[in-house]
C-alpha positions in Angstrom: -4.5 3.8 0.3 -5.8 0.3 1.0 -7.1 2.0 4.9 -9.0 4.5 2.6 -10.7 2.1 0.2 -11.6 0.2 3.1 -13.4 2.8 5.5 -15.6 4.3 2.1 -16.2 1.1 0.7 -19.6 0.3 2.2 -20.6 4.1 0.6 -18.9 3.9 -2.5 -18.3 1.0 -3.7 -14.4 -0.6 -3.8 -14.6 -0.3 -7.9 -15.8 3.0 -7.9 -13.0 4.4 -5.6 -9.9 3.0 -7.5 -11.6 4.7 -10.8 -10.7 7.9 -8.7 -7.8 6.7 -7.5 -4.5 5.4 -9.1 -5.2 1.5 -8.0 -6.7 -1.2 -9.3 -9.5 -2.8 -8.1 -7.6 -6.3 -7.9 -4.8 -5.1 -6.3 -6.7 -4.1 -3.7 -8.6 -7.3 -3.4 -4.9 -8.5 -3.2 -3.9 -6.5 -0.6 -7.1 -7.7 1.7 -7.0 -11.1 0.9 -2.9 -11.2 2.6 -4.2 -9.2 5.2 -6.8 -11.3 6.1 -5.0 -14.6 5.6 -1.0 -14.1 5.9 -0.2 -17.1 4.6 -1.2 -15.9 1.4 1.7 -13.6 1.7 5.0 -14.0 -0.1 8.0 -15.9 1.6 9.9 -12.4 1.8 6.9 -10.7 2.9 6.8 -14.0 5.9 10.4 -13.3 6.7 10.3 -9.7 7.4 7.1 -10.2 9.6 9.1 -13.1 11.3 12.1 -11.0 11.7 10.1 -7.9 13.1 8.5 -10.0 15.8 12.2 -11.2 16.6 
């Protein structure tokens, strides 16, 4: 849902686009913010990455 939001955003709007949908605006801030900085992620979300590169 977060792929959606983020190819309609520059049209939309990101607020506009979770009224639609079932997500709230912060959570997809969230969502961005870990995937543009990993570290921001949780330890367990760390250790699966880690364990998937493995």
């Amino acid at each position: 849902m977060t792929g959606f939001i983020d190819e309609h955003r520059n049209v939309y709007g990101v607020e506009p686009i979770c009224k639609v949908l079932p997500i709230a605006p912060s959570t997809y801030y969230l969502h961005a913010a870990r995937r543009a900085d990993p570290s921001r992620a949780s330890a367990r979300a760390q250790a699966d990455t880690q364990l998937c590169a493995a």
